[in-house]
N, C-alpha and C positions, 0 to 999 in steps of 0.2 A: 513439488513442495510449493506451496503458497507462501506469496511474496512477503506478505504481513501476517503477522505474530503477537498475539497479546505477550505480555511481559511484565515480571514483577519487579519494581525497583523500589530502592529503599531509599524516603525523602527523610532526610534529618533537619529537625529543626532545633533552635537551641532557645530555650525556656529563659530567657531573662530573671524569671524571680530565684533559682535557683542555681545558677548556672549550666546547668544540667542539658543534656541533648536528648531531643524523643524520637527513635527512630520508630517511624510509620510507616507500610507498607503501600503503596498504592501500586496502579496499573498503568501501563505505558502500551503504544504500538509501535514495534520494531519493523524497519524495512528494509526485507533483509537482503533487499538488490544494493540500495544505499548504502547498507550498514552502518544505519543510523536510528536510533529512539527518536520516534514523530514528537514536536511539542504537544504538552496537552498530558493532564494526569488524571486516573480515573478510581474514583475511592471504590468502588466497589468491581470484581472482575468480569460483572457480565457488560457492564459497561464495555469496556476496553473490549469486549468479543464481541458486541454489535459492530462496533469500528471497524474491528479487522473484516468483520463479514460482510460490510459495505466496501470496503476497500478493494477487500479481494475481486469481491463482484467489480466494482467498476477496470479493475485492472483484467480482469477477465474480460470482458466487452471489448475495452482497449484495444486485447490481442488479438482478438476474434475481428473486427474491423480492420485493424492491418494487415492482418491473412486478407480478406477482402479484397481490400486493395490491390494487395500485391498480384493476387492471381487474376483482378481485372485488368491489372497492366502487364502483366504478360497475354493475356487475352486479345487484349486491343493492341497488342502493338505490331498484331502481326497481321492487321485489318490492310486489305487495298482497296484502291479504287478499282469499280466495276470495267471502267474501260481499260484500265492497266495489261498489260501482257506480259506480263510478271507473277 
């Protein structure tokens, strides 16, 4: 499951000349490691799903580099010296 999520939330605003409240729709990204709504609101939803698809991407990269790492340092950590007798 990918980490981020477009999302629809409902912004209410309240209309001063009428007292009245206008509930609008817009678009949010969920992170759903955080479990948290990113700030930033998106009026239309392709909006909000370019986001999440940069997002994902970069968290995707993220993981893929600390995989990396990690199997360079098991790698190297088990290097000796040439003259060792070990």
């Amino acid at each position: 499951m990918p980490r981020y999520r477009s999302v629809i939330v409902k912004f209410e605003e309240i209309d001063d000349s009428d007292s009245d409240s206008v509930i609008e729709p817009k678009w949010a990204v969920y992170d759903s490691e955080a479990g948290v709504v990113l700030s930033g609101l998106y009026a239309l939803p392709h909006e909000a799903e370019q986001r999440v698809a940069d997002l994902n991407k970069e968290y995707d990269v993220s993981l893929e580099v600390e995989e990396i790492k990690q199997s360079l340092d098991k790698s190297t950590s088990k290097i000796r010296h040439p003259g060792s007798k070990n």
